[in-house]
N, C-alpha and C positions, 0 to 999 in steps of 0.2 A: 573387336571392342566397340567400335563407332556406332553399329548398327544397335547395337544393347544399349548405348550412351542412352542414342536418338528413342528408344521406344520407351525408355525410363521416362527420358524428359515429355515424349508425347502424352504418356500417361499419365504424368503431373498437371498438363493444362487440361487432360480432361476432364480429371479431378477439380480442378480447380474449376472451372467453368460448368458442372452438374452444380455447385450448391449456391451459385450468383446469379440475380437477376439477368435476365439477359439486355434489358438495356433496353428494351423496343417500345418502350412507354415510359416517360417518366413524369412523377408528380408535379406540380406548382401549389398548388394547393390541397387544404385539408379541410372541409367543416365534419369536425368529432362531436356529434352527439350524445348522451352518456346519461340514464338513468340507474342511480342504486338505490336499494336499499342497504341500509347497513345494521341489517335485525339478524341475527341469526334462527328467527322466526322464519323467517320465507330464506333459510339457507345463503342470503348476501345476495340475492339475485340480481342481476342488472340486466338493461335493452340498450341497445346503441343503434346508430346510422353514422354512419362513413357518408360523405360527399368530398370522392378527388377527382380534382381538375387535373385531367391528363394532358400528355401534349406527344403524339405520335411519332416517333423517331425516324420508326419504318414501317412500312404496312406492314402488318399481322392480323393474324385472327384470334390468338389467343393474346389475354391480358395475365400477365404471373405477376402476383403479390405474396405479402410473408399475410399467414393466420395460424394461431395457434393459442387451444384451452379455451376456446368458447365454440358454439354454434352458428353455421351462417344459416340466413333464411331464403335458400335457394332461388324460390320462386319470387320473390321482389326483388333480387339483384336485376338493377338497370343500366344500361348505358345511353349517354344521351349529346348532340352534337350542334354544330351551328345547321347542319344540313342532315340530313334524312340516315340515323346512325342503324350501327346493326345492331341484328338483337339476339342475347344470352342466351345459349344453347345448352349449357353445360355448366355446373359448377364444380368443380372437384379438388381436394384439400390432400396435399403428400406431406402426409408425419413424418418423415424421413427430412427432409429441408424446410416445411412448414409452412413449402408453395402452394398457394390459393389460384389456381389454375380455373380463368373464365374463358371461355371458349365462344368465339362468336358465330355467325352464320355468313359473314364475310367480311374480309381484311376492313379494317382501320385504315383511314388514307391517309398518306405520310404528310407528317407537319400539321397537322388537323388539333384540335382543342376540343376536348371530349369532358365527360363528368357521369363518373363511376358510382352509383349511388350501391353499395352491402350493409342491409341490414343484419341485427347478428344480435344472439344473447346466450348468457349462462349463471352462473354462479361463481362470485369468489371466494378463495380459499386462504385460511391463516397459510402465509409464506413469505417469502423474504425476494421474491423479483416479479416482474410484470405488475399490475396491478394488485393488489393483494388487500386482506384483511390483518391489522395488528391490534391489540388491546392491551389495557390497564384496569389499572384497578382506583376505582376514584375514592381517596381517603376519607371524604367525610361522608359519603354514604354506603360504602364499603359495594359497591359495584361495579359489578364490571363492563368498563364501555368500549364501544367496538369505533376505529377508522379506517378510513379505505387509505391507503397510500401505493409510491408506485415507485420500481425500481426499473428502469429501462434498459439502460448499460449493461450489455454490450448488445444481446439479440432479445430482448423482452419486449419491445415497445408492440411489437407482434401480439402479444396475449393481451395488450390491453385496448387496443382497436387493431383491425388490417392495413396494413399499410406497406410500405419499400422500406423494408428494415436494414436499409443498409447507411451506410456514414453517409456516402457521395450522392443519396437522392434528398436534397434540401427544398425543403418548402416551407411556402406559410400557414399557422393553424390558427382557427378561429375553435377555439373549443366552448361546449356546452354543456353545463351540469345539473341534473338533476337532483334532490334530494330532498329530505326531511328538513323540513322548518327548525325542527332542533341543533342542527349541524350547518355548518360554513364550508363554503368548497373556496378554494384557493389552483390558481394555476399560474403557469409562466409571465401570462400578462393579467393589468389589472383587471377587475370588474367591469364589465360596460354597462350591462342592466337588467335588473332580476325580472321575472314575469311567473303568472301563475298556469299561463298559456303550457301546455303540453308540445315542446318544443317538435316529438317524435310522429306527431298523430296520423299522420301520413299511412304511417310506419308501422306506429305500434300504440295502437289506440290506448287511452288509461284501461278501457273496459278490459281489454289482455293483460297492462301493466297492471292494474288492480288486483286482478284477480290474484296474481303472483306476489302480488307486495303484499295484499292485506289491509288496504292503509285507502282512505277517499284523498281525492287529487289534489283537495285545499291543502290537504298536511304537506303538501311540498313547493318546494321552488327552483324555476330552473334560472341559473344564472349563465348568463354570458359574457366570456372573456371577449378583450380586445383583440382585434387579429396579431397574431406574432412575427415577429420578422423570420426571415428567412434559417430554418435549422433543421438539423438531422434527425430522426425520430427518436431515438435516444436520450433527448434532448428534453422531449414534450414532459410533463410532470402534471401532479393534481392531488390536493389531499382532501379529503372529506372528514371534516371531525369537530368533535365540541372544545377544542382548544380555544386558549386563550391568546392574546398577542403583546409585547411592548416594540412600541415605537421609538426608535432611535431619538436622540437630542439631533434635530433639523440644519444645525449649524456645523455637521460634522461631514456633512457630503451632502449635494444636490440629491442625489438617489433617494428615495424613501424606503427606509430600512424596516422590515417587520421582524419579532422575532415571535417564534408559534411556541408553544411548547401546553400540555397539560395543564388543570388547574393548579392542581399541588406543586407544581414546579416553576411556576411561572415567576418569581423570587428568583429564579437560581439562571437569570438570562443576561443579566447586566452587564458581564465583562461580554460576553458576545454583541450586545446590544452597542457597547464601545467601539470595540476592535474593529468589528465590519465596516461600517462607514468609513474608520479611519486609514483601514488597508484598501479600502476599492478607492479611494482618495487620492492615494500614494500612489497606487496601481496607473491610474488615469495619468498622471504626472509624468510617472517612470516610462510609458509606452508612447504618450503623446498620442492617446489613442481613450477619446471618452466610452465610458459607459453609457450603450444606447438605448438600454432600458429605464421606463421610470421609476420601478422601483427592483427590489430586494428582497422576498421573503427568502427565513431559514426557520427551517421546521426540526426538532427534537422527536423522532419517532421511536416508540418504545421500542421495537420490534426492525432493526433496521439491519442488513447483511455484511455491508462497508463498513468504512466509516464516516464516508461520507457523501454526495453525490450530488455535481454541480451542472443540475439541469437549470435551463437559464430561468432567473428570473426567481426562481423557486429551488434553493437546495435544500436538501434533505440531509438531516445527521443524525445517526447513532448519538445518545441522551451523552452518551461519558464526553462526545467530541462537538457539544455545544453548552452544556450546562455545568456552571462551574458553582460554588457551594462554599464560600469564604473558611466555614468552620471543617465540614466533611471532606473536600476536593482537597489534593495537596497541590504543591507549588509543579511538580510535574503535572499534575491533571491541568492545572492551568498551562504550560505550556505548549500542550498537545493541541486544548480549544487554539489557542494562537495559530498554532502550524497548522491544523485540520482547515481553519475558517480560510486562512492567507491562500490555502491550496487549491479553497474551491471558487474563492472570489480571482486567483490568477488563470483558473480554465474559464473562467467569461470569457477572457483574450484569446486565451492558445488553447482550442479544441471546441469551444462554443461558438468566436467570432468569426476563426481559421480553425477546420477541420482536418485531420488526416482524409485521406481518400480510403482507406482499405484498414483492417487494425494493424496490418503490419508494422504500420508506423506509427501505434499507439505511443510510442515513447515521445513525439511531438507533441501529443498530450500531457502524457503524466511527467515526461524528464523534466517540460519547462513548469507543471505547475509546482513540481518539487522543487527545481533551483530557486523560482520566481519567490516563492512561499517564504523562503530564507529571509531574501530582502525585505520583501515586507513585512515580518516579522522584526528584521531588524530595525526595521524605520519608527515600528509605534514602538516594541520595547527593546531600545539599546542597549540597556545593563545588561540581556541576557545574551548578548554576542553570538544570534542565533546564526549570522553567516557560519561563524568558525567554528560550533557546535553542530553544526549540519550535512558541514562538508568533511569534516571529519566522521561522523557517524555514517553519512553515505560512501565515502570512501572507502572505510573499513568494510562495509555491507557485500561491496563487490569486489573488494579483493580477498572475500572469503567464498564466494559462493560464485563469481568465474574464473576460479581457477581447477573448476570443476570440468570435464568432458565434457558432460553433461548440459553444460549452462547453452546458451543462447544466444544470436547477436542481438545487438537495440534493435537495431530492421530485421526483423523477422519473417521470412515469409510463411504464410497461414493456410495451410491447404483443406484444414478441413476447419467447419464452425465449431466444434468441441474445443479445438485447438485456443481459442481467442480468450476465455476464460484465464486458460494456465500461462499467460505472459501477461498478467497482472500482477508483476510479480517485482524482485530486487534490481533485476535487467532495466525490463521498463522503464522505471521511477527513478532507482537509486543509482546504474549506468547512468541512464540518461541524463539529470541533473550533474552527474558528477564529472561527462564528458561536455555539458552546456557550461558549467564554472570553469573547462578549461578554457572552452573559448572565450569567453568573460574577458580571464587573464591574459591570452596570451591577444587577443585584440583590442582588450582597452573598452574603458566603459562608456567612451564617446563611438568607437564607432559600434559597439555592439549593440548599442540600442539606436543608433540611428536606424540601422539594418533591422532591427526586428521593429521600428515604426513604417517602414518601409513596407517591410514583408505584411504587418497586420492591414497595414492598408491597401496595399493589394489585391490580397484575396481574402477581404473582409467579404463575408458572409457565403464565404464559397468555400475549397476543400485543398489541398495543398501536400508535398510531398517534400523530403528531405532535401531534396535536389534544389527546391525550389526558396529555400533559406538558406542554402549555400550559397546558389546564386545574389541573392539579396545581400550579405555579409560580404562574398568577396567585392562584390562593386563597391561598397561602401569604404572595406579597407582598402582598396587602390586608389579612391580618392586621397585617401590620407599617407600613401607611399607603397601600400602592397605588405607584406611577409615578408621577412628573410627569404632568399633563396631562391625568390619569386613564386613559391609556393601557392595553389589555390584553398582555399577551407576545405571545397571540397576532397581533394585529395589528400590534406589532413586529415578530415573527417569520418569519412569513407573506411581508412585504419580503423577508427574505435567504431564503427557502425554498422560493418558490414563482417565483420569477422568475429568467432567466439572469445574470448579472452582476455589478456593484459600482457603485454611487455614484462619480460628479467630482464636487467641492462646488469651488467658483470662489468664493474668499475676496475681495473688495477691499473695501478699507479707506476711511474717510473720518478723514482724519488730525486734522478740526477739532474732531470730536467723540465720539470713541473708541467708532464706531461700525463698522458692516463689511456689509457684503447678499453673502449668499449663496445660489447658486444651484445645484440639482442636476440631473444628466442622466446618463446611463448614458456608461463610459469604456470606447471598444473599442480594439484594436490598431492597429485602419486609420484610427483618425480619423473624426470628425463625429460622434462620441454616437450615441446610439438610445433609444428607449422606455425609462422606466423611474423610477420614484422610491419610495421609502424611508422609511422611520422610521430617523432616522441620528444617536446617541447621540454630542453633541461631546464630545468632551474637549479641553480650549481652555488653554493658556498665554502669560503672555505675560513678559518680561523683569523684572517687579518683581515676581512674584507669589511671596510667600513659602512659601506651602503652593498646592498643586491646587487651583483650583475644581471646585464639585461638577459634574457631568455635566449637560447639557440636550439638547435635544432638537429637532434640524430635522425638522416632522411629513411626512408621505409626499407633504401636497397645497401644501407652502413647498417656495419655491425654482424650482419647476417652469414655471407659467407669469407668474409675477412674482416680483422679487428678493425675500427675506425679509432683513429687516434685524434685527440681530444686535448686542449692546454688550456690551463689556469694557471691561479695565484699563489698557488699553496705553498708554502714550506718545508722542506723535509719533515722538520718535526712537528707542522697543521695540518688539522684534521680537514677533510675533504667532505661533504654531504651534499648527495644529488637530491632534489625532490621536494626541498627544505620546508615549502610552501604549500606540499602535494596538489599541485597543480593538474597532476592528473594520473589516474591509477597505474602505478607500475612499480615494481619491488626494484630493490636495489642489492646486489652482494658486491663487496669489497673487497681487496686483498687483504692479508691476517694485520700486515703493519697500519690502513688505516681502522680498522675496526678497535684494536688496542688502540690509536689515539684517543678515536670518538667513545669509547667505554671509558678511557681515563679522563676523558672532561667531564662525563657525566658522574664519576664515583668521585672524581677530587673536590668538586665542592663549585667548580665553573660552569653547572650544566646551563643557567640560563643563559649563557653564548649561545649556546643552539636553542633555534626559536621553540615553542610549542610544538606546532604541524611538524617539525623537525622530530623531534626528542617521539613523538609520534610513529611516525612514518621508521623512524628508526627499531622502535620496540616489534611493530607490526611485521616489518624485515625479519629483525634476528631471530623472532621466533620461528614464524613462517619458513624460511629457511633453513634451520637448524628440525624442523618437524620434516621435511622430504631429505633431508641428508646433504645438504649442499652448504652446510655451516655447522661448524659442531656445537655442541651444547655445553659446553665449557665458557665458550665467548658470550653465547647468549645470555648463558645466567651470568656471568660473571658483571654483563652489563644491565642486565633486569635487576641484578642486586642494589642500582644506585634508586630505588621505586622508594624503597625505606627513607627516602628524603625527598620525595616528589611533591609537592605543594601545590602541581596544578591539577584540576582535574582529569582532563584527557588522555595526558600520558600515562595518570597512574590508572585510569579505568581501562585505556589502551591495552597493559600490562597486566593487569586483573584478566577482561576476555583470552588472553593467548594463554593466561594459565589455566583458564577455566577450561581449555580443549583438551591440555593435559589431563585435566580433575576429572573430563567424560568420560576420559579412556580407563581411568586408572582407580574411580570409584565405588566401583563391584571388588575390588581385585585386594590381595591380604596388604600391598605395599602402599593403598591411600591413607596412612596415618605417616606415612613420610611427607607426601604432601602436604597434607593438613599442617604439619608441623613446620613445613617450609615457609609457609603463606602465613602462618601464626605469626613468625621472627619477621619477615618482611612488612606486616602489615601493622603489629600490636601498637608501633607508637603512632605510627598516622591515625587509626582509630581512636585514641585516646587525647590527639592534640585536637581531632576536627567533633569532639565533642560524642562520638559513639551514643549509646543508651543508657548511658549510666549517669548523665546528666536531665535524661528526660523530659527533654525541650532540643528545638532547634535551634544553633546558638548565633546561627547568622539568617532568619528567615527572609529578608528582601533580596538575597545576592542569589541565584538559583545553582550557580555552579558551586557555593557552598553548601548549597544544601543538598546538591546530587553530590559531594564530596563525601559527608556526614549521613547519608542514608544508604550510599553505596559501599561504604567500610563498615557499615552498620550490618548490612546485610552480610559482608563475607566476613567478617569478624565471628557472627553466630555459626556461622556455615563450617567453620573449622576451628571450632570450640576455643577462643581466645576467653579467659577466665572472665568470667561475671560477666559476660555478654546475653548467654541465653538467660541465664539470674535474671536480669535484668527485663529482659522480655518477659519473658513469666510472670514475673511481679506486676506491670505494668498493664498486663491485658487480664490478670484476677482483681486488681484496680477497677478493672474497669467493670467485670462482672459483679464485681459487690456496691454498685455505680445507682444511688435509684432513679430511673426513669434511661438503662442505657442506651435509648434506640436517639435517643435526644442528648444525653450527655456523654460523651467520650474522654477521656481524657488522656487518651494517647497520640501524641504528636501527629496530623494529621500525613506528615509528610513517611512517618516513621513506622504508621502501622500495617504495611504489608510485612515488614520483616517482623513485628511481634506476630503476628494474626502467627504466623506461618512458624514461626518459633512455638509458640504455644499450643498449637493443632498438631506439631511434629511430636512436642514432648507431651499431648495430655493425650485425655481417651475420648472416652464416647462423648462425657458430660460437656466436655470443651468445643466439641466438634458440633453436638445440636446445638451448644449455644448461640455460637458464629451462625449455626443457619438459621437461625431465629431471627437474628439482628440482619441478617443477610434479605431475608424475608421484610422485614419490615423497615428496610433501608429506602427513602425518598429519594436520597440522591444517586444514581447511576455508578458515578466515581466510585461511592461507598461501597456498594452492591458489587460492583468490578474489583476493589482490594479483598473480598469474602472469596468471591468466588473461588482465586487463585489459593487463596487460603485452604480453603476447604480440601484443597489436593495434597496439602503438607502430608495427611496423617498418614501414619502407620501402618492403621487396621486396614487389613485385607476386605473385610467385610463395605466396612462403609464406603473403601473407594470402588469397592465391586455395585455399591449401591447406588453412587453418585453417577457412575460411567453409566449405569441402566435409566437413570432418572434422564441423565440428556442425550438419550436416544429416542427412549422410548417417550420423549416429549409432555414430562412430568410437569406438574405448576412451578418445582424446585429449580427448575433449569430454563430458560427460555429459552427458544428455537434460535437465535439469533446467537446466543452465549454456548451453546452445545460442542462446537470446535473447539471454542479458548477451553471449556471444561476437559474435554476429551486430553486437548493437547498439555494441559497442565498436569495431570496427572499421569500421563507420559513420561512428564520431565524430572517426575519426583523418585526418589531411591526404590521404594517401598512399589509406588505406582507403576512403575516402570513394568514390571511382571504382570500386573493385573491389567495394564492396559492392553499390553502386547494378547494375552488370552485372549481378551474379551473382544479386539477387534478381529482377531482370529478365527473365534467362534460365531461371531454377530454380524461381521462384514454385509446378510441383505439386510439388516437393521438398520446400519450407520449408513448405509447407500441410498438406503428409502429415506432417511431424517434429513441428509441430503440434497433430496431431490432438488438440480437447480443452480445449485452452487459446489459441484464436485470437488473441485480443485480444496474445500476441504478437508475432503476425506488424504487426498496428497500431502496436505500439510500433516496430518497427524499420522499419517503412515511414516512421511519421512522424517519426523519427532521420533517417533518410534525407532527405526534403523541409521540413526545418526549418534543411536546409543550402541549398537553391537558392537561388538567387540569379539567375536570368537566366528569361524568357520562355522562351525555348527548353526549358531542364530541362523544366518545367512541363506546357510542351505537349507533353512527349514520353512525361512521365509520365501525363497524363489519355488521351492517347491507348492507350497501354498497360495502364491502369485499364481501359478501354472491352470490352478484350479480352478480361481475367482477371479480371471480375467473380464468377465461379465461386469464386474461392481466398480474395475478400474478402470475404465475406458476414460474418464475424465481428468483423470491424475496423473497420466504417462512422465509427464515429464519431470512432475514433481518425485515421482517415484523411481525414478531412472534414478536421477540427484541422489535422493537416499543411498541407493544400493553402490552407487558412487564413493561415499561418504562411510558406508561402512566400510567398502575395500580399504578404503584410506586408514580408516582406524588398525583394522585388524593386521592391514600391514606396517603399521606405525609400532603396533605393538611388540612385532614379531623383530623388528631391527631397533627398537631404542628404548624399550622396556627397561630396560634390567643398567642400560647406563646412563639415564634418566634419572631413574630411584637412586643409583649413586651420587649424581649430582643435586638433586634434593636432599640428601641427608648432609654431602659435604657442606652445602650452601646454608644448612639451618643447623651446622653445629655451635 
């Protein structure tokens, strides 16, 4: 076996070191020169010059950089030194890793400082990364105008100059832009100074640019950015367009704030034009770590892949995740701008200021700008209790989706670049944030941010690895006494970071003497555990406990292969609950006698003794458990039943998701009108106390977890025909059709009309369906545009959702390229859709691969939409079968598509063991 170990592992660092720079040259600096046109007259063409200042590691003769989707102009590539340099022999470009391989006529001499000048040009293309072209339509002249914009993240920066596309090569950019007098260029730093000089002429004479552009050389200007501090290419950004801007109120941050957006939209900036300043303010405060930039632009791009993307100095947002619309946007659309904007102003700090070294350790990026985003959300608007609304939503995210085989650790290692794309994902972001909030808690919010002002100043403007903010965190909490146990972070951390999954802790109690043995094992979907144990922070309550006990500690080697025994407060007859706080992901099962406590406190009428996170963490258990067979479903529903008197949001939305995984499986099938009828009894009076559609207003609009109360019963109320609910929809969106002027007047709740839109598109026909795409079509606001679209997947007809899936592929004016996913995947999700989409990706897969191009891990998401709905043996085999075929169009979705076929086993084996007494327990429960 050792010898196979060792050739496996040989052939991993092979691997691994074929697609990375090798390291024998690396940047200091950049001057990016950049002429476009943005005519689709001369095809978008642009000329560039590159000048990087190298610095020789080791002698070499070859110089490797990333290029890719332009032309280089062989014959001017120079290199040039303090002493007598070599000269360009060779230029040669491998598609395969998108190495720009320069070849000299002899070695480079070690430690030397050189200056690489590649010339290079092509044309851009309407797409959604690298440099790219996006457009609109300008409402009062009814044209349409083109801008250049640029997505970098993760390996794009490559297609929009040559460069060392990797995180860990940091430099300075002085960038340079050309363009049309009619258009404004905008980049990471400010303006330095415009000139009518041909910045390229060296290079690329006007007489060449001319010819190609069309245009005399007065009609442009190149402007020059300030040099940038030190960043990773990823980083550099640039938009070219005839937007408009609002400037922030000056007294809300030192920073100067732009906000970019379209003319027709330029009204719809103001709540972003607040917020930013006043989260980068906070931000500053909370790090003890200023903002070193002078200013701030955020730009609204029509045409955008993310949601958002926090190149310095300059981010870029999808229109729905910066533009908000007092009368169109609802209270959730606003919520989203908050959390989108907080997220991208917390990666200034963590991934902008401090970089990961490799993406492995992309979740040092996205976990902290997720946790970070909370806070500062919660600092400008407090009503909306965005920590507890965050961390609950992230928690649940991952203890639905790593209890998969399938899933991933937070540090992942990345062996090939296809790979880095697909861990953009719940791991990343919503692991990472929701193992960064444990450490919050379980170290305290003095020394945690002392340790991460430590850490950011450190390796401010340089590259950083996990290891390296453990270190940072533990020294800081040994100053203030150390961990129980003497534990390191790291060695806590390490458990949630380096291994797949979450902790079962299997609570039972000894009633004689307030004692408990707990055991841990890794909790998968399918049942029967697997490898794994933890460093796992209790947080323990019990029925008499007047204040929290402080936190202890089940170590990684209890539990495992013998009980660890465990004592509290409790009483014979008090309930016991671990987790109360969900301090951090892991399920909890009980023995039968405290599970009957804690159901009888929540059905007798005492539930708020057990906090929120609690009454949470509980619901997401009993189902959880009770769905792999390790809890029967007697106990579950008998305590899901106390939901009929739930007043707070979270639990009862809690409670709502775990029966919606029921409602996938059991939806196709003759026994979901048991269902329906279950959720009817359980839900009809909460629907009707928080105001439902039958009042036709939102009855508490400033509180937002009323109003995610009230549009959330709203929506499952119509879902499973509670009386006069869909009535009610109906009425209210032919209201609105018989409306004059309805592209301007609405009068359906803004917060309330995706559940009509989608009520009404369910239950009308064709006339209903054009009409949503009319108004869909001539919708200004984004927000708006984004409730239609989902809409539009409700219907029925075969025909029209056959029409809609062709229209965002085949890259119709109906669908934008940017929106073709959410379309695909919505109509995936719908009853009716669900068949037609399966065909059509079936049939069309080089379609949706080429619509694609760029951002695959798409096609993953709606493939695993798709099989997270099967339910039978046959689907399955018909889909692996089919896999077998078009392995060519999946190369980019491996993992997302593993997950699926994951998820259907889980179903279909769900099916086959708890079908039939299930539907028993739903009928008994709703007689």
């Amino acid at each position: 076996m050792g010898w196979r170990v060792a050739l496996c592992m040989l052939a991993a660092v092979q691997l691994s070191s074929q697609y990375l720079l090798p390291g024998d040259v690396i940047p200091s600096h950049y001057d990016v020169r950049l002429a476009y046109d943005v005519d689709p007259k001369s095809n978008f063409s642009f000329f560039g010059v590159v000048d990087i200042q190298l610095i020789a590691k080791r002698s070499t003769q070859e110089i490797i950089l990333h290029a890719q989707e332009f032309l280089v102009d062989d014959e001017k590539v120079s290199i040039v030194g303090l002493k007598d340099a070599p000269k360009v022999t060779d230029v040669k470009l491998n598609d395969t890793f998108n190495f720009l391989t320069i070849t000299l006529d002899r070695d480079l001499d070690e430690n030397e400082n050189y200056t690489l000048t590649i010339p290079f040009y092509g044309n851009l293309v309407k797409g959604l990364d690298g440099a790219y072209i996006s457009s609109y339509t300008n409402l009062k002249n009814r044209r349409i105008e083109y801008l250049v914009s640029t997505q970098f993240e993760a390996t794009s920066a490559r297609k929009g100059f040559p460069c060392f596309d990797e995180p860990i090569y940091k430099a300075t950019f002085a960038i340079n832009i050309a363009h049309h007098k009619d258009y404004s260029a905008v980049s990471n730093m400010p303006l330095l100074t415009s000139s009518n000089n041909n910045a390229m002429e060296a290079y690329w004479p006007w007489e060449k640019i001319g010819q190609k552009f069309m245009k005399e050389q007065s009609s442009f200007v190149w402007d020059q950015f300030d040099k940038s501090v030190p960043m990773s290419t990823y980083l550099v950004a640039y938009v070219v367009s005839k937007f408009t801007y609002v400037e922030s109120p000056p007294d809300l941050s030192r920073t100067k704030f732009r906000i970019w957006a379209r003319n027709d939209a330029i009204d719809q900036t103001s709540y972003a034009a607040k917020i930013g300043p006043q989260v980068l303010s906070y931000f500053e405060k909370w790090f003890n770590v200023s903002f070193p930039l002078p200013k701030q632009d955020m730009f609204a791009i029509p045409d955008f892949a993310a949601g958002a993307m926090e190149n310095w100095g300059l981010i870029t947002y999808r229109e729905t995740a910066l533009l908000y619309d007092k009368d169109a946007s609802s209270f959730v659309n606003k919520e989203r701008i908050a959390e989108v904007v907080a997220h991208e102003l917390a990666h200034q700090w963590f991934g902008n200021l401090v970089t990961m070294k490799w993406w492995s350790d992309l979740w040092l990026n996205e976990g902290f700008a997720t946790y970070v985003a909370s806070v500062g959300v919660n600092a400008v608007e407090p009503t909306w209790h965005a920590d507890r609304l965050y961390a609950v939503d992230n928690t649940l995210a991952v203890l639905a989706l790593d209890a998969l085989q399938s899933s991933h650790p937070v540090s992942v290692p990345i062996d090939d670049p296809k790979r880095i794309s697909e861990i953009f994902d719940t791991i990343s972001y919503r692991k990472g944030s929701t193992v960064i909030r444990m450490m919050f808690m379980f170290l305290g919010e003095e020394v945690f941010r002392q340790a991460l002002h430590n850490y950011l100043t450190k390796y401010s403007y340089s590259n950083a690895e996990q290891d390296d903010l453990w270190s940072e965190l533990t020294a800081v909490n040994r100053q203030y006494g150390g961990l129980s146990r003497n534990v390191t972070v790291k060695q806590v951390m390490d458990t949630w970071t380096k291994q797949t999954g979450y902790p079962l802790l299997t609570v039972t109690r000894d009633y004689s003497d307030q004692s408990v043995t707990i055991t841990q094992r890794r909790y998968t979907a399918l049942g029967g555990g697997g490898a794994g144990a933890w460093w796992v922070p209790l947080s323990v309550l019990c029925a008499r406990d007047a204040a929290p006990p402080p936190v202890q500690w089940l170590a990684r080697e209890e539990g495992v292969a013998a009980e660890h025994r465990f004592e509290h407060g409790a009483g014979p007859g008090d309930w016991l609950l671990f987790n109360y706080n969900m301090i951090a992901p892991y399920r909890v099962n009980y023995d039968e006698r405290n599970w009957k406590l804690l159901s009888a406190t929540l059905t007798s009428g005492d539930l708020d003794s057990i906090p929120v996170e609690g009454r949470v963490q509980l619901l997401t258990d009993a189902f959880a458990l009770a769905w792999n067979n390790e809890l029967d479903y007697g106990t579950t529903m008998q305590l899901a039943s106390y939901l009929r008197r739930e007043a707070d949001f979270l639990p009862l939305s809690t409670g709502l998701s775990a029966l919606a995984k029921i409602e996938n499986v059991l939806k196709r099938s003759p026994e979901y009108g048991a269902f329906q009828k279950f959720v009817r009894r359980l839900l009809a009076d909460t629907y009707r106390r928080v105001g439902g559609l039958a009042v036709k207003k939102i009855l508490n609009g400033d509180d937002l977890t009323s109003v995610k109360m009230q549009t959330t019963t709203s929506a499952w109320a119509c879902s499973v025909k509670v009386p006069g609910c869909e009535e009610n929809a109906i009425e209210m969106f032919q209201q609105w059709m018989d409306t004059d002027n309805p592209d301007e007047n609405n009068p359906i709740p803004a917060d309330l009309r995706r559940t009509v839109y989608c009520v009404a598109l369910r239950r009308g026909g064709v006339r209903e369906w054009r009409w949503a795409l009319a108004r869909r079509g001539a919708a200004n606001v984004a927000a708006a545009a984004d409730a239609l679209l989902a809409a539009l997947a409700c219907s029925r007809d075969v025909w029209l959702l056959a029409q809609y899936l062709a229209w965002a592929v085949d890259g119709a004016a109906q669908v934008r390229r940017q929106d073709a996913g959410a379309a695909l995947a919505a109509v995936a999700r719908s009853e009716v859709g669900y068949y037609v989409a399966r065909d059509f990706v079936y049939a069309r897969i080089r379609d949706v691969h080429a619509a694609f191009r760029g951002q695959e891990r798409r096609i993953g998401g709606i493939i695993k939409t798709l099989l997270g709905q099967f339910t039978t043996q046959k689907e399955l085999d018909e889909f692996l079968a089919w896999k077998e075929k078009n392995e060519k169009y999946l190369s980019g979705s491996k993992l997302a598509i593993s997950q699926g076929i994951e998820i259907a086993r889980v179903n279909i084996d769900w099916l086959r063991k708890n079908k039939d007494l299930v539907v028993e327990k739903l009928r008994e429960y709703s007689a």
